[in-house]
C-alpha positions in Angstrom: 10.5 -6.6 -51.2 14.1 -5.5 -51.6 15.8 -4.4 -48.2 13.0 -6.5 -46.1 13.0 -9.3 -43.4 12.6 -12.4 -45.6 11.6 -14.3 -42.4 9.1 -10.8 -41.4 4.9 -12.1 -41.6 3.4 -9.9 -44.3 1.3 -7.2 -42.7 3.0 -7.2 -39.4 5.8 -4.8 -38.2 9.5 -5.7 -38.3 10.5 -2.4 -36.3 9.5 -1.0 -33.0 5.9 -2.0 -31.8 3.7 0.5 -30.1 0.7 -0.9 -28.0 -2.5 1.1 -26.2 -3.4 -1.2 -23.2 -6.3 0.3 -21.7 -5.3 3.7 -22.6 -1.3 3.4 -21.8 1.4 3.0 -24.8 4.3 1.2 -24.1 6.8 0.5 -26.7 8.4 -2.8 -27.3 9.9 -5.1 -30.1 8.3 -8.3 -32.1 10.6 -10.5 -30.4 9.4 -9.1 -26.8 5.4 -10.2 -27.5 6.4 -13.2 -29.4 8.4 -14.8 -26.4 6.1 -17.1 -25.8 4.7 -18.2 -29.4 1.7 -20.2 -27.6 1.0 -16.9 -25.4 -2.1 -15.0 -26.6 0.3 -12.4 -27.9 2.5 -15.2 -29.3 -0.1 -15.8 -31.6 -1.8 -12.1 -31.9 1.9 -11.2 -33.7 2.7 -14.8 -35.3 -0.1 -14.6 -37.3 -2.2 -12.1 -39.6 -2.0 -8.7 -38.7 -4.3 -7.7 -35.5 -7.4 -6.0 -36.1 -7.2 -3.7 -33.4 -6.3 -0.6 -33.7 -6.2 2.9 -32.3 -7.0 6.2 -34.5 -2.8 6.5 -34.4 -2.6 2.9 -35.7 -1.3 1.8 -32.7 -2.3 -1.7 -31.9 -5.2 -1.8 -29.2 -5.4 -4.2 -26.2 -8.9 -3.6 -24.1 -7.1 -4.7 -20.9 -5.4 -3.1 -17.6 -2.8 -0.6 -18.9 -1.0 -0.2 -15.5 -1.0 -3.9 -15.2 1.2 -4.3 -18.2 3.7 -2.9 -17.5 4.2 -5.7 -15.3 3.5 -8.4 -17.6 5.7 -6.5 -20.5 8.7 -6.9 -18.1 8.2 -10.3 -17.3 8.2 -10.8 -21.9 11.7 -9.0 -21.9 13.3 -10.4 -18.1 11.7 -13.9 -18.1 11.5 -13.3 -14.5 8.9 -11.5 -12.2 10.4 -8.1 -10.7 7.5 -6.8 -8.6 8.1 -3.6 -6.4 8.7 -4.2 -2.7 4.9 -4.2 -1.3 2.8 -5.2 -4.7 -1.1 -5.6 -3.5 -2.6 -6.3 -7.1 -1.6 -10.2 -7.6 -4.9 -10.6 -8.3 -5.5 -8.0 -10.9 -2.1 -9.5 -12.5 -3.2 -13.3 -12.3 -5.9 -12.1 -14.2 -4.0 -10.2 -16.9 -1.7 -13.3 -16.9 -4.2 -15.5 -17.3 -5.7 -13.4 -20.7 -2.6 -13.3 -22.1 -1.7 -17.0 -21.0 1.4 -16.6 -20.6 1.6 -20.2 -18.7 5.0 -19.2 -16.9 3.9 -16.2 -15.3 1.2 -17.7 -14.2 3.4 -20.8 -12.8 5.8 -17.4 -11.2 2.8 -15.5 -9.3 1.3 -19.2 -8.4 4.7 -19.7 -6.7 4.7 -15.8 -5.0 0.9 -16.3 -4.2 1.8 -19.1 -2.2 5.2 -18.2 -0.5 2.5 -14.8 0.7 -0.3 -17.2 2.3 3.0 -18.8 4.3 4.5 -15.6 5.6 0.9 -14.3 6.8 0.1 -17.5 8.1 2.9 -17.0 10.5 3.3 -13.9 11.7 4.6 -11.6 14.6 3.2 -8.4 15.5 4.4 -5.6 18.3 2.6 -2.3 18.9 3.8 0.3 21.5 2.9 4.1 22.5 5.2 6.5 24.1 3.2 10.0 25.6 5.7 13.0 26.1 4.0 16.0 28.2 4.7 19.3 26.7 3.5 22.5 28.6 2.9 25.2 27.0 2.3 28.8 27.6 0.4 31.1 26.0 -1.8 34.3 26.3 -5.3 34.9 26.9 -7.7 37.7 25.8 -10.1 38.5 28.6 -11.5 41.3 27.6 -11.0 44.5 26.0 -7.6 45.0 26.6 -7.0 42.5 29.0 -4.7 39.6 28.4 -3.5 37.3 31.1 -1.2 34.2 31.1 -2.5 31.0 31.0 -1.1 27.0 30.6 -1.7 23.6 29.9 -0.2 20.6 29.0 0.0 19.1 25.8 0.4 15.6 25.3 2.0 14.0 22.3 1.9 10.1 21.7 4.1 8.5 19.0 3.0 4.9 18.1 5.1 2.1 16.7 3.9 -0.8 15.0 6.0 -3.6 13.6 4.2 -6.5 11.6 6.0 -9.1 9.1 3.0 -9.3 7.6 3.1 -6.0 5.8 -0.6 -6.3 4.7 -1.6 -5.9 8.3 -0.2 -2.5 8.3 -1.7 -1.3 5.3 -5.0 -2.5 6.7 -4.6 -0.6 10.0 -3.1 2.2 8.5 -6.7 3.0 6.5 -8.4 2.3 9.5 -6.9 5.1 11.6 -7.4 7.1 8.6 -3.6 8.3 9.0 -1.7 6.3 5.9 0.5 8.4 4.3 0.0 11.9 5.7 2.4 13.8 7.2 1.9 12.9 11.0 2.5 9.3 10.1 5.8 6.8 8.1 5.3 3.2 6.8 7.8 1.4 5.5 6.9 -2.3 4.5 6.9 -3.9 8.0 6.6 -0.7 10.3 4.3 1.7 10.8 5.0 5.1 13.3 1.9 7.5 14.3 2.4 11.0 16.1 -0.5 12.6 17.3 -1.6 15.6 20.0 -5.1 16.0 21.1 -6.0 19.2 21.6 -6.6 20.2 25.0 -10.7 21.8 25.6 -8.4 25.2 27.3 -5.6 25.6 24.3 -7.1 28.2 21.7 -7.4 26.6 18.0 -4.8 29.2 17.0 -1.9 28.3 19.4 -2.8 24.6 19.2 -2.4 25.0 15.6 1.7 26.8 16.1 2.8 23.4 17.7 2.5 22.0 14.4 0.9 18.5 15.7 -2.5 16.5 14.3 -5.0 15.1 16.4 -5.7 11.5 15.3 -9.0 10.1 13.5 -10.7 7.0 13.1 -11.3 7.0 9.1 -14.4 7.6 8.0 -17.9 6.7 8.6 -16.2 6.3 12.0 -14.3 9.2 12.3 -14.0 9.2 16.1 -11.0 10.6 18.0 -8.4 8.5 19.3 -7.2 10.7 22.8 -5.3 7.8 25.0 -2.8 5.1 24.6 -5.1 2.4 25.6 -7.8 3.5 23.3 -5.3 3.2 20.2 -3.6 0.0 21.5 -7.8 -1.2 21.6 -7.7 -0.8 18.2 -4.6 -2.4 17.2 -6.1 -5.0 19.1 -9.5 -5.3 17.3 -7.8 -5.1 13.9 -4.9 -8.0 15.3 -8.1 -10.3 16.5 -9.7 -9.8 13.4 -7.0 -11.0 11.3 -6.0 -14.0 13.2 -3.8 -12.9 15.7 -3.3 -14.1 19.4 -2.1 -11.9 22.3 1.0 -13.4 23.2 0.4 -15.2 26.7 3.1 -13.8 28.5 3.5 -10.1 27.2 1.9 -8.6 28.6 -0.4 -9.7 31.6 -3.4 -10.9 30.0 -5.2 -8.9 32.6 -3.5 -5.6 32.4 -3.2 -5.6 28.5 -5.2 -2.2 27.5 -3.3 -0.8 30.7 0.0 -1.5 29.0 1.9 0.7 26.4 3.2 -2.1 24.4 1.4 -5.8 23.0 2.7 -7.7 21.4 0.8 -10.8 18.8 1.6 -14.0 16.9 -0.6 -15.9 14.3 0.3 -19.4 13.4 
């Protein structure tokens, strides 16, 4: 027709592109999809217009929409930009692999494997600090009859450094702590603050020091009240995942009386 793309498929569209993957539209061009001509989507917008549609007449892919988005940049980069952190290679090997889009799957074979080398070698430090706090407060006795009472309140504050960032995530869930407000992970570090509340300080005034006991996640759901019995489970977590106690810090025979351990894996 006059004005068209002489070179333009009949039945397929020479402007912007709209898909639905699983529910999420992104937007793209022809050029984008067809990167890759022996990709499935090389050939779903090579060839005779794609059955799939939505009720919009957007074109409908039955696969991970938040996945995508991934594989979408990858089409228009022709390089993988993952966010610092990404735990769903899995999920995205398998969208890859759909797709078969041969050189992303070559790029996340590469990351895969560069992953298994950093865990397989890692270093791991963990240490609490208690601070004392005493507070005072008043008491009702009876009617009309207050008196002055105290007690100490101690706060810990945990820091754990890992290089294997996984380890962190893992143990963060565990203490059932990751990503409230008593707690801050960044990739490779991971800080706890936590006050048990003493049996003598009121709900109410433990409540005005602003601080959080700190929980074992659930079905577990035990409270963690020393230094030694959170450094026990940073240790049960470390074993678990292949880490050694490092034979010379601390004592081997003091190590749940210390405040810091630290662990390797090779």
């Amino acid at each position: 027709p006059r004005g068209g793309d002489p070179l333009a498929t009949p039945g397929l569209p020479v402007g912007p592109v709209t898909l639905n993957v699983g529910g999420k539209f992104y937007s793209t061009t022809l050029e984008t999809l067809t990167r890759f001509p022996d990709s499935m989507l090389g050939a779903m917008f090579r060839g005779p217009r794609p059955a799939h549609t939505d009720r919009r007449g957007h074109y409908f892919i039955d696969r991970d929409g938040k996945a995508f988005r991934h594989v979408l940049n990858f089409l228009r980069l022709g390089r993988l930009d993952l966010p610092e952190g990404y735990s769903e290679l899995a999920l995205l090997r398998a969208e890859a692999d759909f797709y078969q889009i041969r050189p992303l799957l070559a790029e996340l074979g590469r990351l895969v494997a560069e992953r298994r080398r950093h865990r397989a070698n890692a270093v791991l430090h963990a240490d609490v600090d208690c601070q004392e706090r005493l507070l005072h407060f008043t008491v009702r006795r009876g009617p009309q009859n207050y008196g002055l009472s105290t007690c100490p309140l101690r706060i810990f504050t945990a820091n754990v450094f890992c290089t294997d960032g996984q380890f962190l995530e893992l143990l963060g869930g565990r203490l059932g702590r990751a990503g409230d407000e008593g707690s801050a992970r960044s990739r490779h570090h991971l800080r706890l603050e936590w006050a048990p509340r003493p049996l003598e300080l009121p709900e109410a005034e433990y409540a005005k020091q602003k601080v959080r006991p700190l929980r074992m996640a659930p079905p577990d759901g035990r409270e963690v009240l020393t230094a030694a019995e959170f450094l026990e489970e940073v240790l049960k977590v470390a074993l678990d995942q292949g880490f050694r106690v490092d034979s010379v810090f601390p004592d081997p025979e003091d190590i749940l009386n210390s405040r810091s351990l630290r662990f390797v894996r090779h």
